[in-house]
N, C-alpha and C positions, 0 to 999 in steps of 0.2 A: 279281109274281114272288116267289117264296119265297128268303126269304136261305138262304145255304152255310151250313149250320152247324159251327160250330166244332170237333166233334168231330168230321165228315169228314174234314176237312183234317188234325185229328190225326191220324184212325185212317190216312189216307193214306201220313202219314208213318212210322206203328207197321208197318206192311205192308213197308213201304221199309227201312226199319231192319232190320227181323225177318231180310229176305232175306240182306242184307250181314251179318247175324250167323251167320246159316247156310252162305256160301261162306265165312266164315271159318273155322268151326266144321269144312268138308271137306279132310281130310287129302289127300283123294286129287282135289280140284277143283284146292286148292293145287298140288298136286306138275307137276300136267297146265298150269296156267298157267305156272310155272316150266319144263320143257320147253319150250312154244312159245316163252318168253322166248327160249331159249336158242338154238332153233331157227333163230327171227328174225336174232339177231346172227351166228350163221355163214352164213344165205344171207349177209346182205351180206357180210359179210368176204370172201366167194366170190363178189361181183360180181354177186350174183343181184338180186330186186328180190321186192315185195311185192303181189299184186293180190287186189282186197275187190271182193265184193260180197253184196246184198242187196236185197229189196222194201220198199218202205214205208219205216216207221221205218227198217229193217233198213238199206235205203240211204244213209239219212241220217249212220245211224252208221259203213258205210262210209267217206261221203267226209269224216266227222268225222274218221278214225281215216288213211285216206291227207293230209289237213291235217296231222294233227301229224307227221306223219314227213316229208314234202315239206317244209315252212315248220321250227317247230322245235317242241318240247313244251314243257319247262322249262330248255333252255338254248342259249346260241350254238353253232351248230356248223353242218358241212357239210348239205346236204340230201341225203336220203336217198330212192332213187328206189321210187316209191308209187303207186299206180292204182285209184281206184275203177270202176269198170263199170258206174258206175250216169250216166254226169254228160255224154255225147254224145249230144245229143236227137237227132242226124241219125245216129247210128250204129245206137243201138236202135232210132227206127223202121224205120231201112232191114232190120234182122235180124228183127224182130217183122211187119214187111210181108211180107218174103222168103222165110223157113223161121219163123216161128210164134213167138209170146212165149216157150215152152221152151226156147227155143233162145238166147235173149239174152247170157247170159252164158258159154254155153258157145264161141260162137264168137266171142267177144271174144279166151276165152283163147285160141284154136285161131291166134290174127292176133299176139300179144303177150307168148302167154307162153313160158317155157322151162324143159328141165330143172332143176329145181333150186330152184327158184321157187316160192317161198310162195301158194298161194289162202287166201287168208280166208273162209268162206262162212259168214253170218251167218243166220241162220233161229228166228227163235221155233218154230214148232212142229217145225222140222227135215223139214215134208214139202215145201219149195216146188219145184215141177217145175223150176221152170229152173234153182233149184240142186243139184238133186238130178243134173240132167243135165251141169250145170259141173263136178261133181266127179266125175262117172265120164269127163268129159273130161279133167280133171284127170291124174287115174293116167294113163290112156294117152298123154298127154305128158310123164308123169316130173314131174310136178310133187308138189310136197310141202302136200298138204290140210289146214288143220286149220279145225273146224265153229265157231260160237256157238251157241247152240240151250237151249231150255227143259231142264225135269227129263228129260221122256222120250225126247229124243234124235230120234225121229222115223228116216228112213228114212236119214238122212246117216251116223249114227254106224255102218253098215258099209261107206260111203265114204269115208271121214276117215281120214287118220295120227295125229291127235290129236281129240277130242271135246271143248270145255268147256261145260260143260252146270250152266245155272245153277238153283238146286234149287228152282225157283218154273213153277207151272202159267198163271199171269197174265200176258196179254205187258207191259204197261206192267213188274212188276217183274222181269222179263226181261230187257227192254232195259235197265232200271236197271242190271241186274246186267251185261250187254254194255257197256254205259259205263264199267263200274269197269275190266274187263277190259283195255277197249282202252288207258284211261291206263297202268296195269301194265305193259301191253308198250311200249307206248311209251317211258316211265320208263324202264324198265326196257332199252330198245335202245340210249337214249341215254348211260346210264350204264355200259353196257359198253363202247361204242364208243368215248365220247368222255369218260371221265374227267378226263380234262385241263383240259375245257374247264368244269367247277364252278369258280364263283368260291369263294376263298378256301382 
C-alpha cells in the first residue's frame, strides 16, 4: 500500500485554511452570520426553540449543533431547548415508509414546530428534496428559515430568511465551514443570553 504523502495532508489543510480565510474575508457572509446570531437569541427570549436538520454529514452537524445548545457550549448555564431531525430512527422510518424520504423532515416540523421558531436546514449543495420541502413547510407554518449551504446556494436560498453560504464548491470544506458557523452561533447564543454566567 502506498504511504500518505505528506504534502496531501498539507495541501488538505492549505484548502481548509484558504476557505476560513475567505468567510473571513466576506463582508456580507459576516453580517448574515451576525443576523442569524441575533436571530437565535430573540426566538429564545420569546420562548421559541431551535430545529436542524440535514443528510449525511449534514445531519451529524445537526445533532452536533442541537448538543451544544441542549447540554452547554463554553459555559454553565440553563439549557436551551434544541431538536435535531435527524436522530428518531422509528420516526423517520415510520415518515420515509409512509409518505416517501421527501417528506422526512418536512413533517417532523408539521408535528413540533411553531410560529416563530427557528429551522436550521443544512445542505451542501442546497438542493436536498426533503429540505427543500422542509422549508417551504417551514414558511407556511410561520416559521423563521435560515439555510447552511455551499457557494451556489442551490434551490434553498429562494426559501430561506436568511442564506449562509460558505464560498467553497467541495463538500468536505463546506462542512468545515458549517462547523465554524455553528460554534459562532452557539458562542455567540450563549454570550448573549447568559453573560453572567462567564467566569471572572
Amino acid at each position: 500500500m502506498a504511504e500518505l504523502p505528506r504534502d496531501f495532508v498539507a495541501q488538505q489543510i492549505r484548502e481548509s485554511v484558504s476557505v476560513q480565510q475567505s468567510m473571513l474575508a466576506d463582508s456580507g457572509l459576516i453580517a448574515e452570520i451576525e443576523a442569524v446570531a441575533k436571530l437565535i437569541v430573540k426566538t429564545y427570549r420569546d420562548g421559541g426553540k431551535v430545529l436542524i436538520a440535514g443528510n449525511g454529514g449534514s445531519a451529524a452537524d445537526s445533532q452536533h449543533i442541537a448538543a451544544e445548545l441542549v447540554s452547554r457550549f463554553a459555559m454553565e448555564r440553563p439549557a436551551l431547548p434544541a431538536m435535531a431531525l435527524t436522530t428518531d430512527t422509528s420516526i423517520m422510518t415510520a415518515i420515509g415508509n409512509d409518505y416517501g424520504y421527501d417528506s422526512l423532515f418536512s413533517r417532523q416540523l408539521e408535528a413540533s414546530a411553531r410560529p416563530g421558531d427557528v429551522f436550521l436546514a443544512i445542505s451542501t449543495s442546497g438542493n436536498s428534496p426533503n429540505i427543500l420541502r422542509a422549508l417551504a413547510s417551514a414558511r407556511e407554518l410561520g416559521v423563521i428559515s435560515v439555510g447552511m449551504t455551499g457557494a451556489t446556494g442551490g434551490g434553498m436560498v429562494a426559501l430561506c430568511h436568511h442564506c449562509l453560504k460558505i464560498p467553497a464548491t467541495a463538500t468536505p470544506r463546506i462542512q468545515e465551514g458549517h462547523a465554524t458557523i455553528g460554534h459562532i452561533l452557539c458562542a455567540s447564543t450563549e454570550r448573549a443570553l447568559f453573560a453572567d454566567n462567564t467566569p471572572g
